[in-house]
C-alpha positions in Angstrom: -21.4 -15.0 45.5 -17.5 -14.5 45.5 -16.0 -15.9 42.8 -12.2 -16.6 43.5 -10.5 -18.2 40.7 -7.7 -18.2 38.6 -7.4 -18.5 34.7 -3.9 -19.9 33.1 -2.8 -20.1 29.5 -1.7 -24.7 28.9 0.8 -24.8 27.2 1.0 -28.8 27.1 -1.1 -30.8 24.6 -4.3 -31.4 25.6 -3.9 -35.2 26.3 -0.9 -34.4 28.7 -3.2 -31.6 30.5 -5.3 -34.2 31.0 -3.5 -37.2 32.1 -2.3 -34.3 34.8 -5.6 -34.2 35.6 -6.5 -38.2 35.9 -6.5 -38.2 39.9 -9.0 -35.9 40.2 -13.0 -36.9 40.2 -14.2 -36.0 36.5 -17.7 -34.4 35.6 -17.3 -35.0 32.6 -17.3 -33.0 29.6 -19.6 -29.9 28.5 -19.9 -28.5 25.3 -20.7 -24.5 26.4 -21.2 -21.6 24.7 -21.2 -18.2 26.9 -22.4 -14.7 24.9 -21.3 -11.9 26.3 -23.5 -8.4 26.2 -22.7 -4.8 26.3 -24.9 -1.7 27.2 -24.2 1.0 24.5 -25.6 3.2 27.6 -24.1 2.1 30.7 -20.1 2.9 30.6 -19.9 -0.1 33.4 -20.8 -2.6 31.1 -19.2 -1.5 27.8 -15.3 -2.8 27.3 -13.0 0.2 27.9 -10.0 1.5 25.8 -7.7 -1.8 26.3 -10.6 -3.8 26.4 -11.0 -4.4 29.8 -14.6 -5.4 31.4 -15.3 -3.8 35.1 -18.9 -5.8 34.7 -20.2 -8.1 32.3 -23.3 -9.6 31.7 -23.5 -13.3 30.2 -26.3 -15.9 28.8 -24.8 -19.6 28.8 -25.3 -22.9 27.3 -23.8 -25.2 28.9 -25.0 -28.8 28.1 -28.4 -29.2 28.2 -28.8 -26.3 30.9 -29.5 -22.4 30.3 -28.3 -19.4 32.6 -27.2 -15.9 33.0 -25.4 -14.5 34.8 -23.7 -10.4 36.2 -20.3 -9.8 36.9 -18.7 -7.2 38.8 -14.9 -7.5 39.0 -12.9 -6.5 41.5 -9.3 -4.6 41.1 -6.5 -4.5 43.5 -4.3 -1.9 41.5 -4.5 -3.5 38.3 -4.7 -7.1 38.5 -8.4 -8.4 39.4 -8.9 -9.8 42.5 -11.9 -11.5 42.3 -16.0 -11.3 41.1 -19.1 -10.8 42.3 -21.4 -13.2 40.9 -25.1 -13.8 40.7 -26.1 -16.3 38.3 -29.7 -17.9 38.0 -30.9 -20.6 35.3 -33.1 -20.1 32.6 -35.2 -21.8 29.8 -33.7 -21.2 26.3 -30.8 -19.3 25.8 -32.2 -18.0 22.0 -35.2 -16.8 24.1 -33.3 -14.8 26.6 -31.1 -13.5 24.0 -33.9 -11.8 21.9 -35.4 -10.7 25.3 -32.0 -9.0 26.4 -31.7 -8.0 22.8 -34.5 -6.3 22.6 -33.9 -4.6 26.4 -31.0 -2.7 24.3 -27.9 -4.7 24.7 -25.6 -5.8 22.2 -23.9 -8.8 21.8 -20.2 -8.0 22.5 -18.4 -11.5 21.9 -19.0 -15.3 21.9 -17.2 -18.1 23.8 -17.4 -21.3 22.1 -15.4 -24.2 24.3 -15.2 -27.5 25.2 -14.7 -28.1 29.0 -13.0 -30.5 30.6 -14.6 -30.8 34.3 -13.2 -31.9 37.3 -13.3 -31.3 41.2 -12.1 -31.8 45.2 -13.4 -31.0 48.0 -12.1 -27.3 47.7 -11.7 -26.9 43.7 -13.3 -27.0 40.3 -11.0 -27.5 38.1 -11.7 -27.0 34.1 -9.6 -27.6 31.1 -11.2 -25.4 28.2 -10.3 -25.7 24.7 -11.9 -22.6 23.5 -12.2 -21.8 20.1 -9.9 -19.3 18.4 -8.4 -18.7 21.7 -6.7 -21.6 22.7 -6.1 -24.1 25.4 -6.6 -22.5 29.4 -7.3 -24.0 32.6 -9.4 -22.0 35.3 -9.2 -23.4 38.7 -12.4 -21.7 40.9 -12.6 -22.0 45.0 -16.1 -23.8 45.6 -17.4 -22.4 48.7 -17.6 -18.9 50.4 -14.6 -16.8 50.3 -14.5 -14.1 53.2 -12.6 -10.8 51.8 -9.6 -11.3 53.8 -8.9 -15.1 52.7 -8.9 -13.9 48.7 -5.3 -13.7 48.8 -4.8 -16.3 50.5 -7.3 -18.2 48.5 -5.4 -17.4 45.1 -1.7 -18.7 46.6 -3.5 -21.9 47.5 -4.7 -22.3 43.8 -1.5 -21.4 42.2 0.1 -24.2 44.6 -2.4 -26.5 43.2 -1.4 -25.5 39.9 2.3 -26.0 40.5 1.8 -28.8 41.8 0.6 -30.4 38.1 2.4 -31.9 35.7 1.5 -29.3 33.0 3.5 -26.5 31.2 1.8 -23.4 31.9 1.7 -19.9 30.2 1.3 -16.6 32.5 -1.6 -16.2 34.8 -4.6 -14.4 32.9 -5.3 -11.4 34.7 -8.5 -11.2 32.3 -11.3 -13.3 31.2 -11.6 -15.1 28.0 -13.9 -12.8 27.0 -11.6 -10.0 27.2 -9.0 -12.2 26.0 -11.0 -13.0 22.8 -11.9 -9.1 22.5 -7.9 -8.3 22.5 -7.2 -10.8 19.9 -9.8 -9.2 17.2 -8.7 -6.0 17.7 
């Protein structure tokens, strides 16, 4: 599946980003952990010399619930565009992770966050307080995408964004866990 999002640095407190985010129906919040893996074989899934990740591979707790998932990100020049996704559940994420482990890969980095969930018809809309990162927001089309409404897509979440009463950073154009990978080196 397409995955059309975009990832922003808050710069507000936590309790203002979320009063912002009051109107909107709430899902609660997940305690999540995502470990990322990398193929000391495959040059696609192995960060390259600025740490950038054309494909990554992920297991993730998130709550109670167990998946993985494969990324393939998408580049127009040299901001991403947007990620192919396929995700499916699974049991126990220690399980998988000594499975995968034991298929070669290595664990590359670890995303420990609290999110923040919300949602509209058209958006999720997540407040993550990662830690040793910092405070984002990722804002993710639910839905399909076709490939000439990404654009499009992205201008609609940024108005979204804009339209909240929350001090922003610069857009990410990277994921946390390249993010996290940049910060440690």
């Amino acid at each position: 599946m397409k995955e059309i999002e975009i990832l922003i640095e808050v710069k507000s407190d936590k309790e203002t980003a979320l009063r912002a985010l009051g109107g909107f129906d709430s899902l609660g919040v997940k305690k999540t952990l995502d470990v990322y893996f990398y193929d000391p074989l495959r040059k696609n899934l192995q960060p390259d010399e600025e740490n950038r990740l054309s494909a990554s591979f992920r297991i993730r707790q998130k709550g109670e619930k167990c998946s993985m998932a494969y990324k393939i990100d998408h580049f127009i020049l040299e901001e991403w565009s947007h990620s192919d996704e396929y995700e499916t559940e699974i049991e126990d994420l220690e399980t998988a992770i000594k499975i995968v482990e034991n298929f070669g890969l290595k664990e590359l980095v670890r995303i420990d966050n609290e999110k923040y969930i919300y949602t509209t018809p058209e958006y999720e809309i997540v407040l993550e307080d990662v830690k040793n990162l910092g405070l984002f927001m990722e804002v993710e089309k639910i839905g399909k995408v076709g490939d000439d409404e990404v654009a499009s897509t992205k201008e609609e979440i940024r108005s979204l964004l804009k339209s909240l009463k929350i001090e922003f950073g610069p857009e990410q154009n990277a994921g946390k866990p390249e993010l996290m990978l940049r910060r440690s080196s």
